[in-house]
Backbone as CSV, one residue per row, in Angstrom:
resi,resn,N_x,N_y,N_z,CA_x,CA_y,CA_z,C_x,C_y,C_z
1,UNK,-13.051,-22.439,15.836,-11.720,-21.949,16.240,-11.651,-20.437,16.076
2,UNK,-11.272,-19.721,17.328,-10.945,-18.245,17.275,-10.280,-18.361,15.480
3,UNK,-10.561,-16.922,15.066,-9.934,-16.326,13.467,-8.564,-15.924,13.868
4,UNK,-8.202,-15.327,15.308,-7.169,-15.471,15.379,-5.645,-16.455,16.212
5,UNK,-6.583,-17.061,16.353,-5.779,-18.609,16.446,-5.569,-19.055,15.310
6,UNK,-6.206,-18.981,14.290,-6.036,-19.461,13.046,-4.940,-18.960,12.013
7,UNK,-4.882,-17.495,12.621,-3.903,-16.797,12.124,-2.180,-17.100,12.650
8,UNK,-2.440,-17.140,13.988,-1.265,-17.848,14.490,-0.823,-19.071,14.055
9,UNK,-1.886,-19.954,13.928,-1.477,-21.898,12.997,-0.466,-21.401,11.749
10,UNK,-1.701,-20.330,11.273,-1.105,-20.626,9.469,0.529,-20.042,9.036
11,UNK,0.976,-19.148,10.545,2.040,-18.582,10.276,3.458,-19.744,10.584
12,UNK,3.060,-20.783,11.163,4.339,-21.547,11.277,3.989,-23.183,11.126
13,UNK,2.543,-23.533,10.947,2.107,-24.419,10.790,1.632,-25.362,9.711
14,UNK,2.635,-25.755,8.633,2.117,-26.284,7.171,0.579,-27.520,7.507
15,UNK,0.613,-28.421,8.397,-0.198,-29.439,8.772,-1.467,-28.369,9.453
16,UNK,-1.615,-27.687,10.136,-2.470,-26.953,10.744,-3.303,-26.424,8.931
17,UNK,-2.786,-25.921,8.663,-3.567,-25.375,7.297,-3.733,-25.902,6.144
18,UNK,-3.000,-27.645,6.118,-4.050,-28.034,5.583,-5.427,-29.022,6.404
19,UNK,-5.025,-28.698,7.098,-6.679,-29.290,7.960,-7.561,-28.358,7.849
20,UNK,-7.309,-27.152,7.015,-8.470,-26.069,7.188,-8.638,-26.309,5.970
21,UNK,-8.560,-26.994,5.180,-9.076,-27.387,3.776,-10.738,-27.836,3.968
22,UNK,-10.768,-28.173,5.256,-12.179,-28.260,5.319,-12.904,-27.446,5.475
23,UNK,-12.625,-26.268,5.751,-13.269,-25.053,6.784,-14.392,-24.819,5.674
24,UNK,-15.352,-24.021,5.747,-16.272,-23.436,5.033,-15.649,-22.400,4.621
25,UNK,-15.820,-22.034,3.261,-15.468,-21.127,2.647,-15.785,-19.138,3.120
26,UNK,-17.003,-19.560,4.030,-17.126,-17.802,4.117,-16.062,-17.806,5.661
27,UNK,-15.982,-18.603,6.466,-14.887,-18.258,7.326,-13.287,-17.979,6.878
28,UNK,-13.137,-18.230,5.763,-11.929,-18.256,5.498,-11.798,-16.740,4.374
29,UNK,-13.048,-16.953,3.856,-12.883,-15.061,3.247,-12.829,-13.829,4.336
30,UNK,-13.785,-14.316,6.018,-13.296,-13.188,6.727,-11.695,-13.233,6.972
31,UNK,-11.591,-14.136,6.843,-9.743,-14.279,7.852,-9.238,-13.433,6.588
32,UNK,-9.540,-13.375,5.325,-8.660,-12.470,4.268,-9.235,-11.540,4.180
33,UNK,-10.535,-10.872,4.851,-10.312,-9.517,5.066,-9.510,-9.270,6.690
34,UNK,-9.532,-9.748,7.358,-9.097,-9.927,8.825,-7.418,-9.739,8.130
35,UNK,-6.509,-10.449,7.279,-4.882,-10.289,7.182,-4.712,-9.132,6.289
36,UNK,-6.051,-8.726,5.351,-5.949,-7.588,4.491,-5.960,-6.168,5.284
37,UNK,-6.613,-6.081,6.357,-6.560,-5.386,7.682,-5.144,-4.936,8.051
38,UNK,-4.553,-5.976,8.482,-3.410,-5.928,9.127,-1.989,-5.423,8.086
39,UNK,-2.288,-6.059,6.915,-1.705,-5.638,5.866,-1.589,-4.225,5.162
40,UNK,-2.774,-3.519,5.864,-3.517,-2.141,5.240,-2.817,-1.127,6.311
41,UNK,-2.754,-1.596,7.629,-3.021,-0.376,8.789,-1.391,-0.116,8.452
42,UNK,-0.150,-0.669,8.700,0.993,0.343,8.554,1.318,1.049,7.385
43,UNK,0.926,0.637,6.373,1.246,1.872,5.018,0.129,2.723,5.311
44,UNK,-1.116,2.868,6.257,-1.963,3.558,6.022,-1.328,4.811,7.299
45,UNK,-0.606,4.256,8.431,-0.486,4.798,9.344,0.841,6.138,8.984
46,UNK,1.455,5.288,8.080,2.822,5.795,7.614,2.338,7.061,6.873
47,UNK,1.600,6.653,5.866,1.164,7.820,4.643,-0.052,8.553,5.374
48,UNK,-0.683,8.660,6.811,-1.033,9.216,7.536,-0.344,10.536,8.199
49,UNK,0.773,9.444,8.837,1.765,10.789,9.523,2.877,11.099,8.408
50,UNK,2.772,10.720,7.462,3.774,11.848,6.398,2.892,12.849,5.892
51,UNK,1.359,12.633,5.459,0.398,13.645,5.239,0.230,15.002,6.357
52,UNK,-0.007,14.585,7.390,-0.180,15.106,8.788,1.092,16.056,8.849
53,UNK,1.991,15.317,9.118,3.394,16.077,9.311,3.941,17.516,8.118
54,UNK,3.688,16.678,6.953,4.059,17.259,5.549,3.025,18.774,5.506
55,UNK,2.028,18.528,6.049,1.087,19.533,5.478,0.900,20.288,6.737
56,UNK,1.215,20.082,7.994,1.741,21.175,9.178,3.249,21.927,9.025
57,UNK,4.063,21.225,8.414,5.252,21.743,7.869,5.272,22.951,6.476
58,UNK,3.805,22.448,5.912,3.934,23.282,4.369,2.882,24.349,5.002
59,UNK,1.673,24.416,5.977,1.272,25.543,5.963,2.486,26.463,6.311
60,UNK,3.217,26.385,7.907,4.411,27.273,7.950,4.830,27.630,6.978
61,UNK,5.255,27.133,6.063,6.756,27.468,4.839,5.667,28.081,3.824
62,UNK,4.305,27.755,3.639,3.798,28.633,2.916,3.341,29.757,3.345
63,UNK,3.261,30.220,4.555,3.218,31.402,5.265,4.167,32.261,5.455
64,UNK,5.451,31.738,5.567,6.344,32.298,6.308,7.728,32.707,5.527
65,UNK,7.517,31.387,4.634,9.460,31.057,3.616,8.856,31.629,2.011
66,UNK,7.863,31.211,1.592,7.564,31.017,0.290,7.313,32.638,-0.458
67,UNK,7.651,32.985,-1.472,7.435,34.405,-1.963,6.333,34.525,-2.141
68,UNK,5.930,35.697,-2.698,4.549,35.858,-3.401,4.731,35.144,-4.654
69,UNK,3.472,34.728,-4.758,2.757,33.770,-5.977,1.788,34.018,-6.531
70,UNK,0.745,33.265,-7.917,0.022,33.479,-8.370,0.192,32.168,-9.022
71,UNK,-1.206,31.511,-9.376,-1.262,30.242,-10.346,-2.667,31.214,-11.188
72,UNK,-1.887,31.556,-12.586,-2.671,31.853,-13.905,-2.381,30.883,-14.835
73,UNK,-3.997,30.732,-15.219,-4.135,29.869,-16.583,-3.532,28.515,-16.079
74,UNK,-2.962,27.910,-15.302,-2.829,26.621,-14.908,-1.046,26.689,-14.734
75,UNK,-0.369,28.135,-14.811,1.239,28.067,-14.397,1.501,28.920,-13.166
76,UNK,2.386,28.259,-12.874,2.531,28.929,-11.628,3.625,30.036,-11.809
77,UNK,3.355,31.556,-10.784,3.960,32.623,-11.824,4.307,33.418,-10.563
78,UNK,5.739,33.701,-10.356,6.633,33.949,-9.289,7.570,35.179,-9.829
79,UNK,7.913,36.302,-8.808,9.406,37.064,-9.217,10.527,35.766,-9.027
80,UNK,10.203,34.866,-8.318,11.355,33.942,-8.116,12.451,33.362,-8.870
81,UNK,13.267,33.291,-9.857,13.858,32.922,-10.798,14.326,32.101,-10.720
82,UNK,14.747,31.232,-9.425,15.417,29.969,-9.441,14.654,29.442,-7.968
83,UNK,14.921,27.646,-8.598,14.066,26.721,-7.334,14.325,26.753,-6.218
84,UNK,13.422,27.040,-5.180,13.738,27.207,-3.464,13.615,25.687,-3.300
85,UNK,14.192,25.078,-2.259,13.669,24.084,-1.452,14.520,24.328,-0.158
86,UNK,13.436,23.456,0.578,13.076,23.878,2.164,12.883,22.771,2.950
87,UNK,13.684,22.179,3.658,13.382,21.133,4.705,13.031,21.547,6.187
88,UNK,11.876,20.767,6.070,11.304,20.961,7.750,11.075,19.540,7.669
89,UNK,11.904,19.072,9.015,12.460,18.134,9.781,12.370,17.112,8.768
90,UNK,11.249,16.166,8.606,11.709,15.083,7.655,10.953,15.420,6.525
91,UNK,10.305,16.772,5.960,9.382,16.749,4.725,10.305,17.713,4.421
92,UNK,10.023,17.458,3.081,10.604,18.415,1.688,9.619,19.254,1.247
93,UNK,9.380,20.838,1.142,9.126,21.770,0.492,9.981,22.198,-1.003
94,UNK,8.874,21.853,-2.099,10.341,22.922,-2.920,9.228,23.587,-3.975
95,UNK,9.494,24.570,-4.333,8.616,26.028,-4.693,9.411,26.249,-6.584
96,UNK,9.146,25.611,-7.305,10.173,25.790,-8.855,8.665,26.518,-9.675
97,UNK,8.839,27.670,-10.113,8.051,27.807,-11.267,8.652,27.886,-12.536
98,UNK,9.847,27.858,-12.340,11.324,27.263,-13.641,11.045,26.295,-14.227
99,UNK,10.275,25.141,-14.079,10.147,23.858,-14.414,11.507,22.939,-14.753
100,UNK,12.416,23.776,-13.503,13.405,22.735,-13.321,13.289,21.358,-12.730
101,UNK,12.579,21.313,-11.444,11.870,19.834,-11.169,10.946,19.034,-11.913
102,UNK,10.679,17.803,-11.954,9.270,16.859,-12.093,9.303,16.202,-11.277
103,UNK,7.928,15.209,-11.364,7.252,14.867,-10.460,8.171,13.516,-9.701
104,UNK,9.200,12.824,-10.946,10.285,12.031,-10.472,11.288,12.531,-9.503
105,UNK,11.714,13.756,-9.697,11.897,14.415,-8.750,11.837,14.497,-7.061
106,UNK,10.598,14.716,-7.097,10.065,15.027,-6.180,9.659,13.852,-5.411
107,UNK,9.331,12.585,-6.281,9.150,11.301,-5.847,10.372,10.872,-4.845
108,UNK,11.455,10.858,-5.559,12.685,10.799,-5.173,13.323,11.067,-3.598
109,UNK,12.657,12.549,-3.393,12.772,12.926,-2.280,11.865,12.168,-0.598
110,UNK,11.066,11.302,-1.083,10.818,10.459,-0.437,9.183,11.222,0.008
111,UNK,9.505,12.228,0.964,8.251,12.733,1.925,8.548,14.201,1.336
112,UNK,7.656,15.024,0.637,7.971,16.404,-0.114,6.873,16.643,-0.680
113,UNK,6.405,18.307,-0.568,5.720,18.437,-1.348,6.499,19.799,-2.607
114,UNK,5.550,19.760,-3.767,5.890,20.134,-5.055,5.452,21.449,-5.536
115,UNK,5.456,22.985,-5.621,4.934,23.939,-5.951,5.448,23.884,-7.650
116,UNK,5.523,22.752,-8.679,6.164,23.082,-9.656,5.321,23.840,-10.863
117,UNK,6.062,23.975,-12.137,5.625,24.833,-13.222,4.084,24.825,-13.543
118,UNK,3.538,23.537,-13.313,2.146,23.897,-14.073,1.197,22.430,-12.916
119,UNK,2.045,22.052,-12.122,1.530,20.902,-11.545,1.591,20.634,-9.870
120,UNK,0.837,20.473,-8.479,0.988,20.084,-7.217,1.673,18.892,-7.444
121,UNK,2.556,18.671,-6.508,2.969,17.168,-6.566,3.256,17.144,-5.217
122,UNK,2.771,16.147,-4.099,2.538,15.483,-3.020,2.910,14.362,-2.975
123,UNK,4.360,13.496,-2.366,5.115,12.592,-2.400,4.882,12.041,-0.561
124,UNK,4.505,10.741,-0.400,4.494,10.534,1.022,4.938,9.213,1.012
125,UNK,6.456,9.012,1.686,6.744,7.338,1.516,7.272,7.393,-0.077
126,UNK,7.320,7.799,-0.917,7.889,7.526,-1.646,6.769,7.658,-2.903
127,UNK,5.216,8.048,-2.604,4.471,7.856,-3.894,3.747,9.317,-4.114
128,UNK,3.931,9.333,-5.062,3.538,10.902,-5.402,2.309,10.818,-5.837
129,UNK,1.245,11.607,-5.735,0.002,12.096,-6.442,0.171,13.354,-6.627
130,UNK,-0.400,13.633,-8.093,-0.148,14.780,-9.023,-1.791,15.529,-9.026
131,UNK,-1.242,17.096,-8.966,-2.315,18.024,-9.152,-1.958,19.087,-10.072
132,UNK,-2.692,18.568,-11.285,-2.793,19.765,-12.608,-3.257,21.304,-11.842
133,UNK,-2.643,22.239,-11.978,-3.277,23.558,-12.107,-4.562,23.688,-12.701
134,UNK,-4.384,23.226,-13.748,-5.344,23.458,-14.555,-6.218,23.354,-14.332
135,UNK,-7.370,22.161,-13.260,-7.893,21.909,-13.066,-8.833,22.772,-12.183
136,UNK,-8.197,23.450,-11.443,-8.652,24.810,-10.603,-9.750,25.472,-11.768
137,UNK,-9.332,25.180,-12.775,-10.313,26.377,-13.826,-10.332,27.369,-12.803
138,UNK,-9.280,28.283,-11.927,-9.673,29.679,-11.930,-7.614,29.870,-11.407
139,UNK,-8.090,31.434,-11.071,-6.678,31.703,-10.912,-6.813,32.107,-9.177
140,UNK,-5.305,31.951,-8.491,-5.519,31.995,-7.130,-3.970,32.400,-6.886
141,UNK,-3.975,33.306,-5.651,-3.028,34.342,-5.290,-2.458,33.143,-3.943
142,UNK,-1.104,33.488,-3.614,-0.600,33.007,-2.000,-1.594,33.520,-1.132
143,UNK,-2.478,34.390,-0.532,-3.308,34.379,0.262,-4.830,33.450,-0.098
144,UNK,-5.103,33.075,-0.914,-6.218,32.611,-0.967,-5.612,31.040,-1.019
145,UNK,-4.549,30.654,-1.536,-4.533,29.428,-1.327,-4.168,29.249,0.454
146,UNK,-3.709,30.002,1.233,-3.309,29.753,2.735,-5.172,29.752,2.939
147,UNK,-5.918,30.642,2.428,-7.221,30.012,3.123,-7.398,28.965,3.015
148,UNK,-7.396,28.766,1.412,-7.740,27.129,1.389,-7.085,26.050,2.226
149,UNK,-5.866,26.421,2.515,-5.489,25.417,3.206,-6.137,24.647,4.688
150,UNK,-6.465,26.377,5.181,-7.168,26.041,6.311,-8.686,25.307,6.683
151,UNK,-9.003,25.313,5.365,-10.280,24.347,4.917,-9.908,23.141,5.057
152,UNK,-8.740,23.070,4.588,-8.496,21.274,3.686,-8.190,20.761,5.025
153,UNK,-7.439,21.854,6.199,-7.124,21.067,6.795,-8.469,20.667,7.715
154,UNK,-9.463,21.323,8.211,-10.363,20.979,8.949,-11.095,19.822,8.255
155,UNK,-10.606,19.263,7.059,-11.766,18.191,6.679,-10.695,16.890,6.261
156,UNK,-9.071,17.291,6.666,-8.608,16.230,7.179,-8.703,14.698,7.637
157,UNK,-9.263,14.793,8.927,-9.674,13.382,8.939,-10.935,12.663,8.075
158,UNK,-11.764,13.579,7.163,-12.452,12.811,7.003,-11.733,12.266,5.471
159,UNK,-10.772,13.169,4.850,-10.225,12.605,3.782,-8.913,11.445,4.336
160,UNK,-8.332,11.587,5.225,-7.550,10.085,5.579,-8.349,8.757,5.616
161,UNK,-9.988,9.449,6.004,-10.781,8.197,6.263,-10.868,7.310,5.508
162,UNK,-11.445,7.804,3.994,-11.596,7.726,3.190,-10.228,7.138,2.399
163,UNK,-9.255,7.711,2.544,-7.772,6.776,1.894,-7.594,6.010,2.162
164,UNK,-7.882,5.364,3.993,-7.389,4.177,4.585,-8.663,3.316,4.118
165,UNK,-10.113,3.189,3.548,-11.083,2.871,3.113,-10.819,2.578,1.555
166,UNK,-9.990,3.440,0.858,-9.804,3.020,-0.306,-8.375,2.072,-0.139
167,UNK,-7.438,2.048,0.493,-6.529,1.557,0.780,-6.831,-0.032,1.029
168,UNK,-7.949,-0.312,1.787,-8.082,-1.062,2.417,-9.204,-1.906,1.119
169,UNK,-9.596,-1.838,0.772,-10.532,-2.328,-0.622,-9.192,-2.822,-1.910
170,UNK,-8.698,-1.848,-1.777,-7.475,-2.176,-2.764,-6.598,-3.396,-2.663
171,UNK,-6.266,-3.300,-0.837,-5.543,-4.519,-0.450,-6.437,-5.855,-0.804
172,UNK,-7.620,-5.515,-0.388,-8.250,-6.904,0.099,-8.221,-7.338,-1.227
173,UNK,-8.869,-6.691,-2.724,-8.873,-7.344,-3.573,-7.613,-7.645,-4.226
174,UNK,-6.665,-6.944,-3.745,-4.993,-7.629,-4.434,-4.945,-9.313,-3.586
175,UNK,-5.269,-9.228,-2.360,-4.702,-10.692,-2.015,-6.224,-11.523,-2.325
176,UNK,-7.463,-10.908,-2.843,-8.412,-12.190,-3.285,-7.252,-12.757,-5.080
177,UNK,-7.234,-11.850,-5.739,-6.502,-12.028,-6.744,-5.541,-13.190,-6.447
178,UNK,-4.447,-12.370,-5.418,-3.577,-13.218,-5.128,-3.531,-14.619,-4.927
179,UNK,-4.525,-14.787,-3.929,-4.907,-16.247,-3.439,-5.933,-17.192,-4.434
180,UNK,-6.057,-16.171,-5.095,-6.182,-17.267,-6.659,-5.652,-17.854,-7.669
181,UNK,-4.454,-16.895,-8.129,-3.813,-17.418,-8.998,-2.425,-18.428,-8.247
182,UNK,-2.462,-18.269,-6.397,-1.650,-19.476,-5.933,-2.372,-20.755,-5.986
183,UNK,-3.567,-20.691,-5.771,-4.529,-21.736,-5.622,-4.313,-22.536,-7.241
184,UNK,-4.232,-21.691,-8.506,-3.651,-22.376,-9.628,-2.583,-22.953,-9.920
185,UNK,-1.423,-22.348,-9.224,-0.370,-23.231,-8.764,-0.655,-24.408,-8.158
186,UNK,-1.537,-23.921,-7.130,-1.552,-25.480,-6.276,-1.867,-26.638,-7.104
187,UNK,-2.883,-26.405,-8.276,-3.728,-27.472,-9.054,-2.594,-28.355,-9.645
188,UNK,-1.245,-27.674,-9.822,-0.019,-27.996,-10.338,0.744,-28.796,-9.499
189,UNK,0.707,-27.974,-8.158,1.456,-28.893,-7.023,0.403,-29.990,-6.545
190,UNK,-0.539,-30.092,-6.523,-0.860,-31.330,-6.279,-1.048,-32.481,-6.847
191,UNK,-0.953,-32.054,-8.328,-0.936,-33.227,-9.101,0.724,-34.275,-9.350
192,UNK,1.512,-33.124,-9.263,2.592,-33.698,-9.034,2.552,-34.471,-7.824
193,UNK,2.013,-34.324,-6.746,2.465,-34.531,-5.453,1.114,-35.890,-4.812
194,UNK,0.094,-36.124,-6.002,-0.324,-37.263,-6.028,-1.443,-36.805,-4.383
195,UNK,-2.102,-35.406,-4.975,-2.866,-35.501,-3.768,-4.210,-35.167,-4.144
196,UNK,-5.381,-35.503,-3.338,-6.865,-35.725,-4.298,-7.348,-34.495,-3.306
197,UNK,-7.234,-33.271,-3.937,-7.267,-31.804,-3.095,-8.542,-31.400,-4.185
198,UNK,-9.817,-30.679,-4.184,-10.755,-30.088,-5.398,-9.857,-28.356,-5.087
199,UNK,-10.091,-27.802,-6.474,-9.978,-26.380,-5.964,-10.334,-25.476,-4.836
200,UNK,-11.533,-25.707,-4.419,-12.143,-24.942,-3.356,-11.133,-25.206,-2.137
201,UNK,-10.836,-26.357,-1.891,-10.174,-26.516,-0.919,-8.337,-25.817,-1.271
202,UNK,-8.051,-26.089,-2.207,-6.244,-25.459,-2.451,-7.055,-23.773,-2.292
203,UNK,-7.932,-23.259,-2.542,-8.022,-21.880,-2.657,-7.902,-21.525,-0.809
204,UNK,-8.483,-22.500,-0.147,-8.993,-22.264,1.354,-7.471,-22.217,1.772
205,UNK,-6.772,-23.232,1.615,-5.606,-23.782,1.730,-4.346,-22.167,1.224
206,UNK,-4.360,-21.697,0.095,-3.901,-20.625,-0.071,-3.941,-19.702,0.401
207,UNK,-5.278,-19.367,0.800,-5.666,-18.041,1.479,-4.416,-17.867,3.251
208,UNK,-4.428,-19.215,3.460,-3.691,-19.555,4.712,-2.701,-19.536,4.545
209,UNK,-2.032,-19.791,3.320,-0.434,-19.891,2.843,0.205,-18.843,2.553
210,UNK,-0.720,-17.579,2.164,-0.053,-16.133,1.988,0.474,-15.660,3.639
211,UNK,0.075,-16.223,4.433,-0.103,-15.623,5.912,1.302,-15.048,6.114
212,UNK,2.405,-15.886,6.372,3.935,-15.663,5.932,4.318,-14.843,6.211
213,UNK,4.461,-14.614,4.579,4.653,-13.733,3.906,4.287,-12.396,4.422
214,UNK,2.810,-12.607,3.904,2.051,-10.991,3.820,2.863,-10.209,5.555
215,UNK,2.541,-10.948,6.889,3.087,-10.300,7.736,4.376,-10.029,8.037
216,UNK,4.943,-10.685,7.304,6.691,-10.597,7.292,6.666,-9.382,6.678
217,UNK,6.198,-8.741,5.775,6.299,-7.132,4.932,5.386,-6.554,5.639
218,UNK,4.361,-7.088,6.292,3.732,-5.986,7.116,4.876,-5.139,8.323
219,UNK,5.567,-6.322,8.654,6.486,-5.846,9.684,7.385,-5.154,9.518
220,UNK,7.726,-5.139,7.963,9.352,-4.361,7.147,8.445,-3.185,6.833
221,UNK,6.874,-2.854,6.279,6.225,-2.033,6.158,6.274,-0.775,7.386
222,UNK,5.984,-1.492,8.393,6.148,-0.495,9.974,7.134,-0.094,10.462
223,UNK,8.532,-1.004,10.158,9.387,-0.300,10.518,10.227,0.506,9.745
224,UNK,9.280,0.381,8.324,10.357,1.158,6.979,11.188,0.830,6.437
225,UNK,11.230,-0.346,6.261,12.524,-0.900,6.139,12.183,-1.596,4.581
226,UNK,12.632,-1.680,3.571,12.543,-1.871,1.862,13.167,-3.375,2.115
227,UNK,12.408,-4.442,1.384,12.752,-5.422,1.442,13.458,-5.664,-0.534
228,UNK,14.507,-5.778,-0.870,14.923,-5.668,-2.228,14.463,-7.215,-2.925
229,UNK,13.848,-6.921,-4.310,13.202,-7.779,-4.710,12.185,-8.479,-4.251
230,UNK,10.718,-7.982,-3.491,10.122,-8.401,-2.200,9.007,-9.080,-3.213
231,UNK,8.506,-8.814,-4.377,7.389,-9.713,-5.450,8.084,-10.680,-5.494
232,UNK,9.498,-11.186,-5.921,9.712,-12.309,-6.212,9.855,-13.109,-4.191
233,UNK,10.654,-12.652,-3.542,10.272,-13.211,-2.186,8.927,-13.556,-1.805
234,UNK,8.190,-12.699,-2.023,6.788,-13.040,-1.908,6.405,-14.283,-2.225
235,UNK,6.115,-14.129,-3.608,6.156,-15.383,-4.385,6.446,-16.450,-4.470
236,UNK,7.754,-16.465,-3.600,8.640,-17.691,-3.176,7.966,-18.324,-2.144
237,UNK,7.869,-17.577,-1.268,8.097,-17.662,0.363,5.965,-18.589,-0.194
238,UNK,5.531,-17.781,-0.827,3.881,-18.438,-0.919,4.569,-20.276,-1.692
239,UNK,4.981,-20.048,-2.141,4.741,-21.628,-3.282,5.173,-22.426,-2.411
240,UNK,6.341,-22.174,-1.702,7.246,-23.034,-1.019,6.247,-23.599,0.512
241,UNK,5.476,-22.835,1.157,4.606,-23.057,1.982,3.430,-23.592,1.295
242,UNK,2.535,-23.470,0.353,1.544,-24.130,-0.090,2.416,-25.541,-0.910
243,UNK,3.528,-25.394,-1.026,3.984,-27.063,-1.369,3.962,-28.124,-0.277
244,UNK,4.549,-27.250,0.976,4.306,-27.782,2.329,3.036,-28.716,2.952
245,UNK,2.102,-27.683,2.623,0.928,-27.886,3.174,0.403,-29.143,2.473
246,UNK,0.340,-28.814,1.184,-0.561,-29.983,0.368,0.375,-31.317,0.542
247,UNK,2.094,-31.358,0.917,2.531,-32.277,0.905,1.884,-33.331,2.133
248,UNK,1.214,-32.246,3.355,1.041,-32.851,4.570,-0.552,-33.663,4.135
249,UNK,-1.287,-33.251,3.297,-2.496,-34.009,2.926,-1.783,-35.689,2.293
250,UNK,-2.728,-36.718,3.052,-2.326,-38.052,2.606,-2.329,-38.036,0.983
251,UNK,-1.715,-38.779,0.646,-1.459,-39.480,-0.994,-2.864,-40.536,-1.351
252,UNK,-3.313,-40.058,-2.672,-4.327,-40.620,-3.084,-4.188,-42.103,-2.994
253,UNK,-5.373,-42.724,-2.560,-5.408,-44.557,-1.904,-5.419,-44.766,-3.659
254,UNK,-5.348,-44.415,-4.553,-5.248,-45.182,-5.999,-3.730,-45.744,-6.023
255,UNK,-3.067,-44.298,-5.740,-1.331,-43.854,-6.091,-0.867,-45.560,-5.049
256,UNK,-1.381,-45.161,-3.931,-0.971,-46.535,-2.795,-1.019,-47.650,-3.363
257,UNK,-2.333,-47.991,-4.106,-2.427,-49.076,-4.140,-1.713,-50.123,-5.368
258,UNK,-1.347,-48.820,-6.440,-0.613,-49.235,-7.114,0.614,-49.854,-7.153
């Protein structure tokens, strides 16, 4: 059976997936890198074009808006006396060597980047990664960091590559995790439910039961949209479908005959 026919069964089909209780086990690990895929590409696409956008917006404003600067000894050291911030179109610039901002801050602001007291802070979607000064071990003027910029940016795609690559490793092993500790549930739901299932098969059976779910937030993922309390929905939306499924497997001929 096409992998993605299979994908289509498992999304509305409790009886379809558990008939894949038979499947061989390495077809059913591609299909979970195959939904870990799909699961990966809109937060990757999103924190793509907020990177992209954010950092064509900050060369300008660091060319054009931002004062003269200097990062010594790991602080950042300005005539400036109080915090600038700067919106270009949907990214946030803000320039504090006051150490009136942090990095919560700046998180806050959703898509922004951070010139603060002693630290870079780069917020895209809502998640910030932090850059110590310090770490530079050297000191660097507003013109030498606009060079640098023009470096970072020519090697651009190969560092998105690389995020959507780590992105994508990250996912896959959150839903192997995942589809294990449902598969331990299942050992639960099927005993209640009087069905003669071995693990291998509730794990095969799980892997199919996240399906749901996972694309239902893939879809709130793309269009941006925050689903409130979405671990426990998750969670739900998985048990309640793998109760389904195993209910559709016949009842052990012992339970019958009794």
């Amino acid at each position: 059976m096409n992998i993605f026919q299979q994908l289509i069964k498992s999304i509305y089909s409790p009886k379809s997936i558990s008939l894949f209780r038979f499947q061989g086990i390495g077809k059913t690990i591609l299909f979970v890198f195959l939904l870990s895929l799909l699961a990966t590409l809109p937060i990757a696409i999103n924190m793509s074009n907020g990177l992209i956008n954010g950092l064509t917006g900050f060369d300008q404003t660091l060319q054009d808006e931002l004062p003269d600067f200097s990062i010594q000894d790991g602080t950042l050291i300005s005539d400036q006396n109080k915090p600038i911030e700067i919106r270009k179109d949907e990214f946030i610039v803000v320039f504090d060597p006051t150490g009136s901002f942090n990095v919560e801050a700046i998180e806050k602001k959703h898509n922004a980047i951070g010139f603060l007291q002693n630290q870079f802070v780069l917020s895209s979607n809502g998640v910030a990664q932090t850059y110590e000064y310090q770490l530079l071990n050297m000191d660097l003027t507003k013109e030498e960091m606009i060079s640098y910029m023009k470096q970072f940016n020519s090697l651009l795609p190969i560092i998105l590559s690389l995020l959507f690559i780590s992105m994508y490793l990250f996912t896959s092993a959150t839903k192997f995790i995942e589809i294990t500790i449902l598969a331990l549930f299942g050992s639960a739901l099927k005993n209640s439910l009087n069905r003669k299932v071995n693990f291998k098969q509730l794990w095969v059976m799980s892997a199919y039961a996240i399906t749901l779910a996972t694309i239902f937030f893939t879809i709130m993922e793309a269009i941006n949209a925050p689903v409130p309390g979405g671990l426990l929905i998750n969670w739900f939306v998985h048990l309640i479908v793998l109760y389904l499924v195993i209910k559709e497997i016949p009842p052990s001929k012992n339970k019958l005959k009794a």
